[in-house]
C-alpha positions as a Markdown table, in Angstrom:
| # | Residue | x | y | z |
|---|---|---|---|---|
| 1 | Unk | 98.5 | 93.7 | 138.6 |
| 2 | Unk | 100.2 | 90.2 | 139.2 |
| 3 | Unk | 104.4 | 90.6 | 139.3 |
| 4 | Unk | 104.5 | 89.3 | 135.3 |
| 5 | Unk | 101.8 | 92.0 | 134.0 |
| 6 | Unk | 104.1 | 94.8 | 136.2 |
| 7 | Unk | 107.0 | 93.6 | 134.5 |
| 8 | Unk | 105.3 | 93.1 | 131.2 |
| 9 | Unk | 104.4 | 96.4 | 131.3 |
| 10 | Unk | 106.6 | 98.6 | 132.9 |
| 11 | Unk | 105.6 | 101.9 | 130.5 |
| 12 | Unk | 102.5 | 101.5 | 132.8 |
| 13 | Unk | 104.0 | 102.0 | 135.9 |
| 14 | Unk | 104.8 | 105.4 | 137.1 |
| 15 | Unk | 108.7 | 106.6 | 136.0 |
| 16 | Unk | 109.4 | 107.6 | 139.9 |
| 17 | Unk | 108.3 | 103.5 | 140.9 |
| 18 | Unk | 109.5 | 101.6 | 137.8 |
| 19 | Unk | 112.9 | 101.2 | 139.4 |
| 20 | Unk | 111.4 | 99.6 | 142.2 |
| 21 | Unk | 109.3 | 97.8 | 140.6 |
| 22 | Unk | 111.9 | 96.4 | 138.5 |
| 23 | Unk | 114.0 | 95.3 | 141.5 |
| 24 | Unk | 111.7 | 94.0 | 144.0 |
| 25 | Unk | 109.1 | 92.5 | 141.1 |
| 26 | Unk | 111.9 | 91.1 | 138.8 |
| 27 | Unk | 114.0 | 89.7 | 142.2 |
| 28 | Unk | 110.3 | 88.4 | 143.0 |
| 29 | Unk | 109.8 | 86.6 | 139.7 |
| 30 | Unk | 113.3 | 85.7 | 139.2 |
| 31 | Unk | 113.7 | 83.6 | 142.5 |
| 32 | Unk | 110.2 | 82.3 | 142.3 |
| 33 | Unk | 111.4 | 80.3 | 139.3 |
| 34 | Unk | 114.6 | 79.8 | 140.4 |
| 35 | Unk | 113.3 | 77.9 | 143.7 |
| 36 | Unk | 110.8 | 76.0 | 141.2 |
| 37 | Unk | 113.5 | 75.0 | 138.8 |
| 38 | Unk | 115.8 | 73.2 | 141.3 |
| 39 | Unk | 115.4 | 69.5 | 142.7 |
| 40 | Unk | 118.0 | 67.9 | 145.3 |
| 41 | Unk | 118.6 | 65.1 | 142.8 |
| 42 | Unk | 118.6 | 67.2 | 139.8 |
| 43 | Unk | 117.3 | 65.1 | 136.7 |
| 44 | Unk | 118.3 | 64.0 | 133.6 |
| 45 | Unk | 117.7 | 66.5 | 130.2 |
| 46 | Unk | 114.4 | 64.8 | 128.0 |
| 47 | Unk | 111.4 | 65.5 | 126.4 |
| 48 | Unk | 110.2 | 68.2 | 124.4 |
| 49 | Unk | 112.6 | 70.9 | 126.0 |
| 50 | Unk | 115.7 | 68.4 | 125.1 |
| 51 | Unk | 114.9 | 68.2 | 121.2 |
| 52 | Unk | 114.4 | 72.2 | 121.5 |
| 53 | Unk | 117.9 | 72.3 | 122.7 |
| 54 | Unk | 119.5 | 70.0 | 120.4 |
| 55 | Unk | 117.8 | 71.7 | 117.5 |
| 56 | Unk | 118.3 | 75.4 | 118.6 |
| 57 | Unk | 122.4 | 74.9 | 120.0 |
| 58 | Unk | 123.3 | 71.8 | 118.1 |
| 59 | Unk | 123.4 | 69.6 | 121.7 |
| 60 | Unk | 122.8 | 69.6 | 125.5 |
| 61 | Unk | 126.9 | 70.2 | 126.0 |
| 62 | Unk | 126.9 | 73.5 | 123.6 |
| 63 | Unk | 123.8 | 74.8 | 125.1 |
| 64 | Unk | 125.6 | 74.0 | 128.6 |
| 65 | Unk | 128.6 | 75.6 | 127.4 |
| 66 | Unk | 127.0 | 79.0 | 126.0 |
| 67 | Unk | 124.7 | 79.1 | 129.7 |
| 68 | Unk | 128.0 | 78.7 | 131.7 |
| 69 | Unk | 129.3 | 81.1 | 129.9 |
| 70 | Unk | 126.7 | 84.0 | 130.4 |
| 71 | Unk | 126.5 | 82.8 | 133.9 |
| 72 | Unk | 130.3 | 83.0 | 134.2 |
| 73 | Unk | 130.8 | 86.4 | 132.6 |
| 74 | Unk | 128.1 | 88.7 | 133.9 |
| 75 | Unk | 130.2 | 91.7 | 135.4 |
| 76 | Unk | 128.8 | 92.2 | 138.6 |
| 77 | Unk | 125.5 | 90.7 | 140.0 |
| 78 | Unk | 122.6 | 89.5 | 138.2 |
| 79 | Unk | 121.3 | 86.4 | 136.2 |
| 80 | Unk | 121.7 | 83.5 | 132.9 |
| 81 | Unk | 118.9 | 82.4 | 131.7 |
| 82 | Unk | 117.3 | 80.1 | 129.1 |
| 83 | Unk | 114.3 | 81.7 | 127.1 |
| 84 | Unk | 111.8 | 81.6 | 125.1 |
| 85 | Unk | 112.4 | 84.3 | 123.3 |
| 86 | Unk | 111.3 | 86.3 | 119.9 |
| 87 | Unk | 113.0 | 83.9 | 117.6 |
| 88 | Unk | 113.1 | 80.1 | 119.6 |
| 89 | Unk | 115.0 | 79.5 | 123.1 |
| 90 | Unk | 117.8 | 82.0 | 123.4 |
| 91 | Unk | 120.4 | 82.1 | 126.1 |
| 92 | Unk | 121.6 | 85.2 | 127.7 |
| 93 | Unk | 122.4 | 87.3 | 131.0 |
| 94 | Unk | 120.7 | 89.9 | 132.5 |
| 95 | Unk | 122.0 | 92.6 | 135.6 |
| 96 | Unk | 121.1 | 93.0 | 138.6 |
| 97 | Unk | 117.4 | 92.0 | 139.1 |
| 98 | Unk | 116.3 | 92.6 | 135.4 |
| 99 | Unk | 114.2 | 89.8 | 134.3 |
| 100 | Unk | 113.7 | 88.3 | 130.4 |
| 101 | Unk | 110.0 | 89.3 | 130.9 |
| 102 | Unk | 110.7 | 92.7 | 130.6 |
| 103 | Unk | 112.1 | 92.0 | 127.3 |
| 104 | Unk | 108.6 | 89.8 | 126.6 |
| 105 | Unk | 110.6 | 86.8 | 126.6 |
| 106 | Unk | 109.6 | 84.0 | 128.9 |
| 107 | Unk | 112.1 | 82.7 | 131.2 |
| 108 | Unk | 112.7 | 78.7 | 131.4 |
| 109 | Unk | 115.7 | 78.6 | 133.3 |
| 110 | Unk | 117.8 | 80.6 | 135.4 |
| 111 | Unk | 120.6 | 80.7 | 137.7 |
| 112 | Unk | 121.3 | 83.8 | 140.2 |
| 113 | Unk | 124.5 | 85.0 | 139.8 |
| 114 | Unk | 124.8 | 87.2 | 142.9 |
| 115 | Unk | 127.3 | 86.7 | 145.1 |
| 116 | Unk | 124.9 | 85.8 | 147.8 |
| 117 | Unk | 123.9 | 83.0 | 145.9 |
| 118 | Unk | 127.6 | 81.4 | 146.3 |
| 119 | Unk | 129.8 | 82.9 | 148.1 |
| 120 | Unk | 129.6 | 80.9 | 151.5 |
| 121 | Unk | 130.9 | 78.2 | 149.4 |
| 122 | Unk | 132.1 | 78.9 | 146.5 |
| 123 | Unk | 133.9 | 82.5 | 147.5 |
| 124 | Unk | 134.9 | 84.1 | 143.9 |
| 125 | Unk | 134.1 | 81.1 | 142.1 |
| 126 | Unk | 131.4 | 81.9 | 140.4 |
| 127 | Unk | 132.3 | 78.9 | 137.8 |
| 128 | Unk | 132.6 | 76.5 | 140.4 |
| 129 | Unk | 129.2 | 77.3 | 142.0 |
| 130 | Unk | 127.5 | 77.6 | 138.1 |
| 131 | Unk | 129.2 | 74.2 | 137.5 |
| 132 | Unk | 127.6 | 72.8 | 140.8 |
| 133 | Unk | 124.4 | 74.5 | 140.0 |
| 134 | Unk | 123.8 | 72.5 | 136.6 |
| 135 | Unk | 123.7 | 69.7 | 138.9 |
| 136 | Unk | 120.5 | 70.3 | 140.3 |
| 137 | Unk | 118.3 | 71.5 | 137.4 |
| 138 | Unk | 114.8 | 70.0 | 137.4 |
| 139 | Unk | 114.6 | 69.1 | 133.7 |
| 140 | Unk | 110.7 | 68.1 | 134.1 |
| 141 | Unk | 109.7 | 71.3 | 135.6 |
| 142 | Unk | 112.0 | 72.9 | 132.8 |
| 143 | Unk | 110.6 | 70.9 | 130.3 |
| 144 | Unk | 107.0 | 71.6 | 131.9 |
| 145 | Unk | 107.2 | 75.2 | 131.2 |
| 146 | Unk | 108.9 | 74.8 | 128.0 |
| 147 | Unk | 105.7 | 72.8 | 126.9 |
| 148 | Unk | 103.2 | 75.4 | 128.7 |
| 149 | Unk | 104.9 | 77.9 | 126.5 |
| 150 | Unk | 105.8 | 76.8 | 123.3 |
């Protein structure tokens, strides 16, 4: 099974693996789009993806807002992330290495809230680094997925 069917499907995998499977598939999956989502010049919010936005959080700078903020007040390590989920895009944090697909949700957009993912710069600020991080998000690959998806 590919990484998403493993995590799609995790009452399939043996009770005495599933932790593993969760950890080393869902830190699989999870980096794998958070490498794919990030561009040295970052890029400006369009497209199909921005409308989405606007209609589901009201604007860009609430739905900013509401990410920071489940980036900003995870306890511990883990990840926000921007979904597709049951009902439209939903924002939302998850521990450790857990990933929205578990949940059958498909991730858009996520940021790694680990301290390994900041701390050489950033120390404890994990707002400071989130803040940064927003900088850097591909909007057309975002937007690509959203489209794929939808």
């Amino acid at each position: 099974m590919d990484v998403h069917d493993l995590l799609s499907n995790l009452d399939q995998v043996p009770e005495a693996k599933r932790q593993a499977v969760i950890n080393n598939g869902g830190g699989h999956a999870n980096h794998s789009l958070f490498w794919s989502i990030m561009s040295p010049n970052g890029g400006e919010l369009g497209g199909e993806i921005a409308a989405a936005i606007t209609s589901t959080f009201g604007s860009h700078e609430a739905a900013k807002e509401q990410f920071v903020t489940a980036a900003t007040t995870r306890f511990g390590s883990g990840w926000a992330w921007l979904v597709l989920g049951d009902s439209g895009l939903e924002i939302y944090s998850t521990a450790n290495q857990d990933s929205p697909i578990m949940q059958g949700h498909t991730p858009l957009l996520g940021v790694d809230v680990w301290e390994h993912a900041y701390y050489l710069k950033y120390q404890n600020l994990r707002p400071a680094y989130v803040e940064a991080w927003t900088n850097v998000i591909n909007w057309t690959r975002v937007n690509e997925l959203y489209i794929a998806n939808a």
